[in-house]
C-alpha positions as CSV (number, residue, x, y, z in Angstrom):
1,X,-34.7,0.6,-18.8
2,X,-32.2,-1.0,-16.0
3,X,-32.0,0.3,-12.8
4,X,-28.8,1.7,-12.3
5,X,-27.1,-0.3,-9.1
6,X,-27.4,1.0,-5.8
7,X,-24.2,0.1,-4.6
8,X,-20.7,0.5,-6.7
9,X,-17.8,-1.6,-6.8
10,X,-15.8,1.2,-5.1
11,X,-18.4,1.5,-1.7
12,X,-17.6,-2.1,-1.8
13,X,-13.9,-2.2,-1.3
14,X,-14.2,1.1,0.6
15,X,-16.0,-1.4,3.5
16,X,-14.0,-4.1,2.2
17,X,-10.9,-1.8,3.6
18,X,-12.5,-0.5,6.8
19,X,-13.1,-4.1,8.1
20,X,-9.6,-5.2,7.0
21,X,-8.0,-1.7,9.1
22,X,-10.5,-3.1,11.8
23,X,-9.7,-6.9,11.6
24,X,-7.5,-7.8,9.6
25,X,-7.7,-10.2,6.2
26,X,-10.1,-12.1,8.7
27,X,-12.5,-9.7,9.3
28,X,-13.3,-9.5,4.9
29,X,-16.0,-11.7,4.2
30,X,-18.6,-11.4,1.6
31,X,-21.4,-11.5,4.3
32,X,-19.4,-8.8,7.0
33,X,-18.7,-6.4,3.8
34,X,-22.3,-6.6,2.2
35,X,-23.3,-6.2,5.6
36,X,-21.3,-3.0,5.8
37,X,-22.9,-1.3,2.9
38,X,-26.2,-2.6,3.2
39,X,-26.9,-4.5,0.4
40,X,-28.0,-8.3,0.3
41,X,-24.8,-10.8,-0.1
42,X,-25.6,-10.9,-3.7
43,X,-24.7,-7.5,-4.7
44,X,-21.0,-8.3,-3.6
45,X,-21.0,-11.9,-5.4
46,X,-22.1,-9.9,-8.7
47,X,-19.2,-8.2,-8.6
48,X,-16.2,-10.7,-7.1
49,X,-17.1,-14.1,-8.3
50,X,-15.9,-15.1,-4.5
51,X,-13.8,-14.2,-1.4
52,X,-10.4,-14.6,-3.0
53,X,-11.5,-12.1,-5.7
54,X,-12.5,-9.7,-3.1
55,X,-9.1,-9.7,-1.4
56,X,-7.2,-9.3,-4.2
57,X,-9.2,-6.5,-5.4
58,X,-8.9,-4.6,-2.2
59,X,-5.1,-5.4,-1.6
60,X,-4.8,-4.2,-5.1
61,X,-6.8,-0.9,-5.2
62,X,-5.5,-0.3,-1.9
63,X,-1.3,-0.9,-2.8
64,X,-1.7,0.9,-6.1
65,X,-3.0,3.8,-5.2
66,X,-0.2,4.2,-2.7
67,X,2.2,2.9,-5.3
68,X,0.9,5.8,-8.0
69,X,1.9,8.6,-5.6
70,X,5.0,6.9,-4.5
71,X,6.6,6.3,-7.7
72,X,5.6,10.1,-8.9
73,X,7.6,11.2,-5.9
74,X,10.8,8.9,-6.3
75,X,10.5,10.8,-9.7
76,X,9.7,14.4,-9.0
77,X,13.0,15.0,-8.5
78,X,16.3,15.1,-10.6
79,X,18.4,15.5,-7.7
80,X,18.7,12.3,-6.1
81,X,19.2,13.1,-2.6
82,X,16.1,15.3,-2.7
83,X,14.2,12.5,-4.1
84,X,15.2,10.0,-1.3
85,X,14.0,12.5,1.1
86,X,10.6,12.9,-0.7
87,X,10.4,9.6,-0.8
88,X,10.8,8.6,2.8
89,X,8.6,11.0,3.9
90,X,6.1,10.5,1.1
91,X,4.9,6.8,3.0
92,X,4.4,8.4,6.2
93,X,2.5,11.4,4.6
94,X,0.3,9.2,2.8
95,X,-0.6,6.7,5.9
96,X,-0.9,10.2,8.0
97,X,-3.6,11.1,5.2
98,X,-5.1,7.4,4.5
99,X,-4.9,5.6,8.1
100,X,-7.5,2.5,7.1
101,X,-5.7,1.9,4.2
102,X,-2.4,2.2,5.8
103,X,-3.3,-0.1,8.5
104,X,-4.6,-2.6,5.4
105,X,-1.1,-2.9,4.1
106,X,0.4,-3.5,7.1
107,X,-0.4,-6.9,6.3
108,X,1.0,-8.1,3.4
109,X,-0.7,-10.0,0.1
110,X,0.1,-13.4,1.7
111,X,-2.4,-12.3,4.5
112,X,-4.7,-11.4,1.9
113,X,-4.7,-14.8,-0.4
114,X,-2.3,-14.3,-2.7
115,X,-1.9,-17.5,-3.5
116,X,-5.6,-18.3,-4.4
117,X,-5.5,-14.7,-6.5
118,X,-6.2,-15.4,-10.2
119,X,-3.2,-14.7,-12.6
120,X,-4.6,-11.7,-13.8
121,X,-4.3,-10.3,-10.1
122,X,-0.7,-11.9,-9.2
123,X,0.6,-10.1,-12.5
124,X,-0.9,-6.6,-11.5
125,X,0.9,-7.3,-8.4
126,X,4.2,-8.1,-10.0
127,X,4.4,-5.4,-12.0
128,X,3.1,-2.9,-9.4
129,X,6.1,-4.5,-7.5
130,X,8.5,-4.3,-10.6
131,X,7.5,-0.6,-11.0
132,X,8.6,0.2,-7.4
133,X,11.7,-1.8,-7.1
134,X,12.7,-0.3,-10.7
135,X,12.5,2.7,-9.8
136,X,14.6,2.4,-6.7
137,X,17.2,0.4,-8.7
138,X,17.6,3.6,-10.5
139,X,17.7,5.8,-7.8
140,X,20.1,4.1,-6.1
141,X,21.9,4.2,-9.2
142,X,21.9,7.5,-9.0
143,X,23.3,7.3,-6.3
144,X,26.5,5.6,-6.5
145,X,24.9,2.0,-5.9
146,X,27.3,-0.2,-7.0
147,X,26.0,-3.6,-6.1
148,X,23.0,-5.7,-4.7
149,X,24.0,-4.6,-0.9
150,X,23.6,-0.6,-2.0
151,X,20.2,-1.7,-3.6
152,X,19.3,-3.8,0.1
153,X,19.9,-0.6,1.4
154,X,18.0,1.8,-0.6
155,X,15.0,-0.2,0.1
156,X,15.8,-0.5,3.8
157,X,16.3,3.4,4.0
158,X,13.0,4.3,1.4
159,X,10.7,1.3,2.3
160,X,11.5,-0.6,5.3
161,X,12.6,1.9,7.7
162,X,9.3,4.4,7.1
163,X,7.0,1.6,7.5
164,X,8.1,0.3,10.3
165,X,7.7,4.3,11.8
166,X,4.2,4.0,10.2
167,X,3.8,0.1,12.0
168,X,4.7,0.6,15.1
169,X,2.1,3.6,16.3
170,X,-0.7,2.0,13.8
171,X,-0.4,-1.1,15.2
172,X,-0.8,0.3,18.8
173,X,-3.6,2.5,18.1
174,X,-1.5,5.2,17.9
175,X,-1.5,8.7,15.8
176,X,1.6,8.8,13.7
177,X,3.9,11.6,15.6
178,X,3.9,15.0,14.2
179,X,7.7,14.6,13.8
180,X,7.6,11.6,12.2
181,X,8.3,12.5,7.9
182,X,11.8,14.5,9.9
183,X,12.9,10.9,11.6
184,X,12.5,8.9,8.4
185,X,13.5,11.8,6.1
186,X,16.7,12.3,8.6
187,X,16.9,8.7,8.6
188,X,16.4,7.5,5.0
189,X,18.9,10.5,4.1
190,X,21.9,9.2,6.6
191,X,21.2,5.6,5.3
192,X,22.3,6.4,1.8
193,X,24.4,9.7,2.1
194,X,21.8,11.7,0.2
């Protein structure tokens, strides 16, 4: 009978996004990351056929399971205006409750090889991407968006403007402020009359 493996893919891309909150993209190499969870280089080539794999893999895990809660919260709501609010406030509540992985999409997939990604990963991408920007559309439509500048705004109010909260006190070493889900809520809310 096999051995079952002593290290998973997930305590893989859990190091994977510890050295990447702690480095950057830079600091995720197959060495540094087996080195992290103890297990000879080989154990992380079994699993990502090499370092593009890897970063793709832990941009991906990492921006989807922030996209998962985001889009169930642009959609918890049928009022619109309380949805913007939930919204806003849902990215700083999530990088309150996940710093590393906050701090990891700070930087965007460019920094994390995109364009060495196999297909297979630029589509999951895209379509994480589509999913978010659909569901905007359709809240700004809600809304009263009547053209591409309402839209530019919507994501400036619900995506721009609470990351860079989130950026500026991450990026400094900083806690997120206790008030900060009011200021982009407050914010977000002005921005689009919700």
């Amino acid at each position: 009978m096999a051995r079952p493996p002593r290290f998973d893919t997930g305590q893989i891309l859990d190091a994977a996004v510890l050295l990447a909150a702690s480095g950057g993209p830079a600091g995720v190499t197959m060495t540094a990351v087996a080195q992290a969870v103890g297990a000879p280089s080989g154990s992380v080539y079994h699993r990502f056929p090499g370092r593009a794999a890897l970063l793709a893999e832990v941009w991906l895990r990492t921006v989807e399971r922030f996209q998962d809660g985001y889009l169930t919260t642009l959609g918890s709501d049928p009022d619109p205006a309380r949805a913007v609010r939930a919204a806003a406030r849902h990215v700083v509540s999530w990088s309150r409750a996940h710093p590393q992985e906050a701090a990891l999409l700070l930087y965007g997939p460019q920094e994390f090889g995109r364009s060495d990604w196999s297909e297979e990963h630029k589509e999951r991408a895209d379509l994480g991407n589509q999913r978010v920007f659909g569901s905007l559309g359709t809240l700004a439509e809600a809304l009263g968006a009547a053209g591409p500048q309402d839209r530019d705004r919507a994501t400036l109010a619900l995506i721009d403007l609470p990351l860079s909260v989130v950026r500026r006190h991450l990026r400094a070493g900083r806690p997120l402020p206790p008030y900060a889900e009011d200021l982009v809520e407050e914010s977000a809310a002005k921005l689009l009359g919700a």
